[in-house]
C-alpha positions as CSV (number, residue, x, y, z in Angstrom):
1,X,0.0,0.0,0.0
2,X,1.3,3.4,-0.6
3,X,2.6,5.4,1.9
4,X,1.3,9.0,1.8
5,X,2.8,11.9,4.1
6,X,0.9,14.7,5.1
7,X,2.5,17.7,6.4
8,X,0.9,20.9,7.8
9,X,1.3,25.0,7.5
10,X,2.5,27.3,9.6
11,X,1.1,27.8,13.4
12,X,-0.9,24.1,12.9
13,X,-0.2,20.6,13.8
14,X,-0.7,17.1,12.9
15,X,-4.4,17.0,13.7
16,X,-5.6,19.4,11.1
17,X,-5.9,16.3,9.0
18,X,-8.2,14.0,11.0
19,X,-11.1,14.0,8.5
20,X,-8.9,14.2,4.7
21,X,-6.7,11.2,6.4
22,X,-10.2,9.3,7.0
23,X,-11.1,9.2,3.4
24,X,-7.5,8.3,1.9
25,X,-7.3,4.8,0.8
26,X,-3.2,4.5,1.8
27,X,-1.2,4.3,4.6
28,X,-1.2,7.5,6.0
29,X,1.6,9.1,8.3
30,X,0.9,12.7,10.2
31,X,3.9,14.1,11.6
32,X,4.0,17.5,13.4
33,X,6.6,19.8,11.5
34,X,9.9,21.6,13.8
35,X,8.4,23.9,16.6
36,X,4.7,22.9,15.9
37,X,2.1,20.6,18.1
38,X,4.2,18.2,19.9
39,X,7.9,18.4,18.2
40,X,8.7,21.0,20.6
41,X,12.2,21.8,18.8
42,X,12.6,25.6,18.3
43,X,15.8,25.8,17.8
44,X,15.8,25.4,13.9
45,X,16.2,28.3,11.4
46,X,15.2,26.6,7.4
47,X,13.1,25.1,5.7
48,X,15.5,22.3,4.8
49,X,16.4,21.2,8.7
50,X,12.7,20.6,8.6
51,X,12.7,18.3,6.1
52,X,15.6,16.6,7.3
53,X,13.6,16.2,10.8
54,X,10.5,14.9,8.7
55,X,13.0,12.2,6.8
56,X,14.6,11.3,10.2
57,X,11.0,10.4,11.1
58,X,10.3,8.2,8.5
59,X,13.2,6.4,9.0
60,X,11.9,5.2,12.4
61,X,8.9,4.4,10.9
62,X,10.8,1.8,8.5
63,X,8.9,4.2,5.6
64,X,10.6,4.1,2.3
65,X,9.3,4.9,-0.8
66,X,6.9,7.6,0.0
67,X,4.3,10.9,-1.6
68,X,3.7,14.0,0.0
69,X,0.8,16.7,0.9
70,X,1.7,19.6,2.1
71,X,0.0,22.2,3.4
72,X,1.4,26.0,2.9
73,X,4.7,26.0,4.7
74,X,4.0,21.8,4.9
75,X,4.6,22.2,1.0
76,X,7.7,24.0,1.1
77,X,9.0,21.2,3.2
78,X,7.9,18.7,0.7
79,X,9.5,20.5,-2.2
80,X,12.6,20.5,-0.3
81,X,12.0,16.5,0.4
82,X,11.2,15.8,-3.2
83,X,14.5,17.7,-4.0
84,X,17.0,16.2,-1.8
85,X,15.3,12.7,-0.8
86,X,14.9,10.1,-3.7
87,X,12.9,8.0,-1.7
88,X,9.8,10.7,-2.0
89,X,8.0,9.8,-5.1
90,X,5.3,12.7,-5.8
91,X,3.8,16.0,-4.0
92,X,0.5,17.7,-3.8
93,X,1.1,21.0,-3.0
94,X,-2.3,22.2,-0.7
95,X,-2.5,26.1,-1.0
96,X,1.5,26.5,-1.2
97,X,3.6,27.2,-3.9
98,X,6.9,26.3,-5.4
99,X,8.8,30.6,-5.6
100,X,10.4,32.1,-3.2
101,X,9.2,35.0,-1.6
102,X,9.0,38.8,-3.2
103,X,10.5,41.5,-1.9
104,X,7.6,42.9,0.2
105,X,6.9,39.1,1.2
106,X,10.1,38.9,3.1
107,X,9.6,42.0,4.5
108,X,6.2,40.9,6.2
109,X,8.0,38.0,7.4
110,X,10.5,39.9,9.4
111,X,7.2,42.1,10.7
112,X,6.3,39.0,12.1
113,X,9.3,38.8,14.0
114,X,8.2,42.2,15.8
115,X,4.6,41.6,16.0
116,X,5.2,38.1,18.0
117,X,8.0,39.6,20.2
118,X,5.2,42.1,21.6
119,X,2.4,39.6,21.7
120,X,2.4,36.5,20.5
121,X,-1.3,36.0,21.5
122,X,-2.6,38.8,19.7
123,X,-0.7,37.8,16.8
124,X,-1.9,34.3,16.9
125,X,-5.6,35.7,16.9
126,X,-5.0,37.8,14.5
127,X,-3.7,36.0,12.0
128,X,-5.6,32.7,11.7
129,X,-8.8,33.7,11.3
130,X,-8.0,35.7,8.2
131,X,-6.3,32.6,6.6
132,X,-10.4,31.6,5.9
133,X,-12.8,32.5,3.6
134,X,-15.7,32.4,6.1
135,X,-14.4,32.7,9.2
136,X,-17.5,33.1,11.2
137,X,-18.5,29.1,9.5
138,X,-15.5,27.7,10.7
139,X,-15.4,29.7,14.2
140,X,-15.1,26.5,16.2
141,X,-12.1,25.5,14.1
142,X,-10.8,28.8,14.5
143,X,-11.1,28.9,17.9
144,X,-9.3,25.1,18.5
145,X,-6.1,26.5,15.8
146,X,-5.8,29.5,17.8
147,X,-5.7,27.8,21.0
148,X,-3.0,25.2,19.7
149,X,-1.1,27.9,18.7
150,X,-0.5,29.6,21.8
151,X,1.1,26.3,23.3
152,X,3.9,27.1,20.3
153,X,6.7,28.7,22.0
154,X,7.9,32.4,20.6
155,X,11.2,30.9,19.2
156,X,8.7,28.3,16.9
157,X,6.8,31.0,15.6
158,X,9.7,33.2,14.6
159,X,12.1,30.6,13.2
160,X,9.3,29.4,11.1
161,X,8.9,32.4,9.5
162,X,12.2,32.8,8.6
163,X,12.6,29.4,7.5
164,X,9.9,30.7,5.1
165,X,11.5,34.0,4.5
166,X,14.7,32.3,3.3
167,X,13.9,29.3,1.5
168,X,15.1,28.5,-2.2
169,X,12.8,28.8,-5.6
170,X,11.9,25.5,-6.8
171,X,10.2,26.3,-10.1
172,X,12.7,24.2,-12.1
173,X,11.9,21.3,-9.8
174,X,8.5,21.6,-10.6
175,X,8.9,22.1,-14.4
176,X,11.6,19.1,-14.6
177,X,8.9,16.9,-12.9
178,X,6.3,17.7,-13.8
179,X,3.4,14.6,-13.9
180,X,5.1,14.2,-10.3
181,X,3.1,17.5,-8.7
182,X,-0.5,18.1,-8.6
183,X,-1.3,21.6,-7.3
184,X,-4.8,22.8,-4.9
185,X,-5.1,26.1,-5.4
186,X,-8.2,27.9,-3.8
187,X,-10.3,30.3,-5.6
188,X,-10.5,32.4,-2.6
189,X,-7.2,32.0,-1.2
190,X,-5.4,35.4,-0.4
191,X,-1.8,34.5,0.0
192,X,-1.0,33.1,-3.2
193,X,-3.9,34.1,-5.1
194,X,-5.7,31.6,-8.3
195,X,-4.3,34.0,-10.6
196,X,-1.0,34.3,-9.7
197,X,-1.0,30.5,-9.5
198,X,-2.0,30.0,-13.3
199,X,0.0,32.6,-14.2
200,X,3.6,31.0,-12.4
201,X,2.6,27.4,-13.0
202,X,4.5,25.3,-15.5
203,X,3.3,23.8,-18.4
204,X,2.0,20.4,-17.9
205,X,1.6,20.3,-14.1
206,X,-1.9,19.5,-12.9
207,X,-3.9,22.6,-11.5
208,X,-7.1,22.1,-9.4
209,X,-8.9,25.1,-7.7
210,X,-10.9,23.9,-4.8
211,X,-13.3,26.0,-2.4
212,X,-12.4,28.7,-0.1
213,X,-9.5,30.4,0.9
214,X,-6.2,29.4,2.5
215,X,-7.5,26.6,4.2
216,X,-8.3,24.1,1.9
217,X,-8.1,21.1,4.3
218,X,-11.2,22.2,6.3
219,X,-12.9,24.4,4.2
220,X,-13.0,21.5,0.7
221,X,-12.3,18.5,2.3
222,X,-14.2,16.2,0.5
223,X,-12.5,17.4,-2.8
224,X,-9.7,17.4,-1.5
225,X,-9.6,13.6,-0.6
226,X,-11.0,12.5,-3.9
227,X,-8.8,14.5,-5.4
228,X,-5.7,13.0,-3.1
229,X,-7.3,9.5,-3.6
230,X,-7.2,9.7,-7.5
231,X,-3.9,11.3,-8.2
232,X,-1.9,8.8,-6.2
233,X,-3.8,6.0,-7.8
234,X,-3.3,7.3,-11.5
């Protein structure tokens, strides 16, 4: 049976993916990424030492040959695994992308440095519930991400973001390998908007918009899994 990792964004964990994990029909592993849910290691600073962490992991697990989904900053990691592991086959990249950041992008980041050193809380509650389309319909889910988030020590929250800030364009890993990605992009995300997405995506690699905004996992979940279900089977 194939092995399927799934891999979450920024300020989540592991458990986000309770009900798409449900529906898959592999073996599916959830591991919480450096400084998030349980791995309480804060003391990384890229994107790749998270990926190494992930593929130390899986090693333990006696996993192999394996695919990714990765969620925002969970796809970043799995670009970085697809690029320096051979052992992982194919990614799904769930509202991500495969540039680095603009300019003004790594800018924010390093705002977020500030706004978390003066109060992480407020930034926490700030910040998640724009990441949805609707947030007043998913208020509960809201509520529970928030909550998690504020167990995340300062250190997690601000190394993540530069580990985001200073990752590496992958676009030529994408276009070389191409029937290896399959992109969720949704129609309402704000981050990396649909039109920026069509407009950066190679040729050849497999585009799907899906419901909602930046969180695709909760707010199209049953696309999502058939989606999952038949690209890894194909």
């Amino acid at each position: 049976m194939k092995d399927v990792v799934l891999l979450h964004g920024y300020l989540e964990s592991k458990a986000i993916w309770q009900n798409i994990a449900d529906g898959l029909e592999f073996n599916v592993i959830t591991l919480d990424l450096l400084g998030h849910g349980m791995n309480k290691a804060d003391n990384f600073s890229s994107i790749t030492e998270m990926a190494f962490d992930v593929r130390e992991k899986l090693k333990d697990l006696k996993i192999a040959n394996y695919s990714v989904v990765g969620h925002s900053m969970g796809g970043y990691v799995a670009l970085e695994l697809f690029q320096k592991d051979s052992n992982c086959e194919e990614v799904v990249l769930l509202n991500s992308n495969f540039w680095e950041d603009s300019e003004e992008k790594k800018q924010d980041r390093l705002r977020v440095l500030d706004a978390v050193a003066h109060n992480k809380h407020r930034f926490v509650k700030e910040v998640i519930p724009n990441l949805f389309s609707d947030p007043n319909e998913f208020h509960q889910v809201i509520k529970s991400l928030v909550s998690a988030a504020n167990k995340m020590s300062e250190n997690s929250i601000k190394n993540s973001a530069i580990a985001m800030r200073n990752r590496s364009d992958k676009t030529f890993l994408v276009k070389s390998n191409a029937e290896k990605f399959l992109v969720l992009q949704g129609v309402e995300d704000t981050l990396t908007t649909a039109n920026e997405m069509r407009a950066r995506i190679p040729e050849n690699v497999r585009l799907e918009t899906i419901a909602g905004g930046h969180m695709g996992w909760c707010e199209s979940t049953t696309n999502i899994t058939s989606l999952l279900n038949e690209f890894f089977t194909s």
